[in-house]
C-alpha positions in Angstrom: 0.0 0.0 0.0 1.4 3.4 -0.5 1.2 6.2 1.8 -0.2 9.6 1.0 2.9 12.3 0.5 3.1 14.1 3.8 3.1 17.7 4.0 6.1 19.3 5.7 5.3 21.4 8.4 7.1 23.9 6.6 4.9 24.5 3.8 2.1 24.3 6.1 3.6 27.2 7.8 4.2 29.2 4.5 0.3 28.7 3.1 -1.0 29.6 6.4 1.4 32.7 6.6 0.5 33.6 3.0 -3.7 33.0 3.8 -3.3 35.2 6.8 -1.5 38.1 4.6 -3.8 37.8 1.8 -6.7 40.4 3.0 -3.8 42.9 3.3 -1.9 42.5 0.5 -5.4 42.9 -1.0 -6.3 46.4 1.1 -2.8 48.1 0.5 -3.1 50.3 -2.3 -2.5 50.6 -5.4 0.5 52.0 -7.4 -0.5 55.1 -9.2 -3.9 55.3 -6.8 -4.8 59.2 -5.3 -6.6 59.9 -2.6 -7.9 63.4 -1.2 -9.5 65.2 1.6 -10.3 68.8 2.3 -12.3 69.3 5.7 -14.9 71.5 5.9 -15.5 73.7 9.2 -17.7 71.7 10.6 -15.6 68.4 10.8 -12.6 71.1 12.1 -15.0 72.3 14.6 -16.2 68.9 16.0 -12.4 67.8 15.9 -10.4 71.0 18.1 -6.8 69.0 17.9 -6.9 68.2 13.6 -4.4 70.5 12.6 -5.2 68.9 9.3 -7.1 70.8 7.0 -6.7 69.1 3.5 -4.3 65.6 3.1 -3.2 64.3 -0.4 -1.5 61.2 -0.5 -0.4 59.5 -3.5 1.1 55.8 -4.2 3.5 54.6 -6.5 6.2 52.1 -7.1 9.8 52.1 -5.6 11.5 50.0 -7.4 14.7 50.1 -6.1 14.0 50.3 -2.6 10.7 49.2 -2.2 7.4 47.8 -4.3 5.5 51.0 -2.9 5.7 54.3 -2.2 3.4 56.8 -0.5 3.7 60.2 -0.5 1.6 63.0 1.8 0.7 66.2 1.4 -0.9 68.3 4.7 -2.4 71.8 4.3 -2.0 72.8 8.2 -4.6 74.7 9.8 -5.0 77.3 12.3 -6.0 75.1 15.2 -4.8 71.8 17.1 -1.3 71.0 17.1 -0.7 73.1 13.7 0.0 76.4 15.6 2.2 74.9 19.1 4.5 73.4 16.3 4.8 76.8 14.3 3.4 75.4 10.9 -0.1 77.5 11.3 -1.1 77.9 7.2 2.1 76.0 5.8 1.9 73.0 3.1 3.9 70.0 4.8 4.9 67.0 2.5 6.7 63.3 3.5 7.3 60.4 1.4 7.5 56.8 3.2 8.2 53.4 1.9 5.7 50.6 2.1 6.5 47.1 3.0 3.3 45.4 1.9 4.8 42.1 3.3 4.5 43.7 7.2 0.6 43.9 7.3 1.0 47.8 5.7 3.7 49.5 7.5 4.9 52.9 5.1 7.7 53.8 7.7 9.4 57.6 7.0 13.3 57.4 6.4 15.7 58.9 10.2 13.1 57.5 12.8 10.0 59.7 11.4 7.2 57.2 12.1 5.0 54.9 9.6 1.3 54.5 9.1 -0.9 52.4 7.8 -3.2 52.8 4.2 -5.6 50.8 4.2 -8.5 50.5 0.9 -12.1 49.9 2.6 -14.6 48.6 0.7 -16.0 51.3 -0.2 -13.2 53.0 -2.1 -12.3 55.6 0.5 -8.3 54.9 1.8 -8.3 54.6 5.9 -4.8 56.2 7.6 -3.9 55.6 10.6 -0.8 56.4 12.4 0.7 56.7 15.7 3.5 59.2 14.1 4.0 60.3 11.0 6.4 63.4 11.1 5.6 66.0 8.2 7.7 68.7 7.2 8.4 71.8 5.2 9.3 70.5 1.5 12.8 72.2 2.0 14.4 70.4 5.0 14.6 67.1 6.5 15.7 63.7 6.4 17.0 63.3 3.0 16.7 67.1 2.3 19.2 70.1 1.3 19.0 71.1 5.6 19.5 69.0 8.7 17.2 67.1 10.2 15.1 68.7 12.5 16.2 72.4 11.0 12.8 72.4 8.9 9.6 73.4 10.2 7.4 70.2 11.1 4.8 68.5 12.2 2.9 65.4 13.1 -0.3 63.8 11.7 -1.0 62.2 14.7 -2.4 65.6 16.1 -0.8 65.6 19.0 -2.7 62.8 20.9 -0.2 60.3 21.7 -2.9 57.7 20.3 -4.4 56.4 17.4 -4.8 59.3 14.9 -7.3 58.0 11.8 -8.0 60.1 8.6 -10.4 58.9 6.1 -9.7 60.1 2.2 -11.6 59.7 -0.8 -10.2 58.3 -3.8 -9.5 61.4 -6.4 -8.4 61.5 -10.2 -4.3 61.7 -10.3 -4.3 64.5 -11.7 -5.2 65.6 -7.8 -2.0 64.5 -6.8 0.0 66.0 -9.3 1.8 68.2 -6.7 3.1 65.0 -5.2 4.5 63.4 -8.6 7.9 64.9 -8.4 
């Protein structure tokens, strides 16, 4: 009689791993994808500590360091953390590289933080981070100025916690700022 060909435990391991990942390798976005969101009074109102007032965030490949890219642009506002950190009415900007193999972790280059994009099903791209430094587009990590020299910033408002920031998906062309 022969015996059925065993299955190491090995592979086991690997088809559960890659079963587990599968909903978010599906969620990340994709390369190329634009997403936007400009806050009306209102929201600012209920939400005192957004220093937010408009986020574009754009993803694309980067191939030579990593399969995906995001990159963020934050209109500050005039209330939350915006003012306390001195970037009251300035555009802030950071790009981060995704490692869509670590459930969605796009981590910012020098110890600036990560987040986490996630697609829901409804189209709209779900951001959440616990630190995500933002800064003027002429200083920082990897800029022409030391680190830290730069005006800057922090999507997570502030809180210490969980700070969450729901965009809708928008034509590229909305992110054309970002596509430098």
């Amino acid at each position: 009689m022969k015996k059925a060909p065993a299955l190491s435990t090995i592979c086991i391991s690997l088809a559960a791993a890659m079963v587990a990942t599968a909903p978010a390798l599906a969620d990340m976005p994709r390369p190329g994808s634009c997403f936007v969101r400009l806050y009306d009074q209102a929201h600012l109102a209920r939400n005192p500590q957004q220093g937010v007032e408009a986020l574009t965030v754009w993803f694309d490949r980067e191939r030579d360091i990593a399969p995906l890219a995001m990159y963020v642009e934050a209109q500050m506002g005039w209330q939350g953390q915006a003012p306390a950190d001195g970037v009251a009415g300035m555009v802030l900007v950071q790009a981060a590289l995704c490692d869509i193999n670590v459930p969605g972790a796009c981590a910012v280059d020098c110890d600036g933080g990560n987040a986490v994009p996630r697609v829901q099903a409804d189209g709209r791209l779900r951001l959440s981070t616990r630190y995500f430094r933002i800064e003027d587009p002429s200083g920082g990590c990897g800029g022409y100025e030391e680190p830290g020299s730069a005006p800057y910033s922090s999507l997570d408002e502030g809180q210490g916690g969980e700070t969450v920031y729901l965009l809708h998906p928008a034509p590229v062309s909305a992110c054309a700022g970002l596509m430098r």
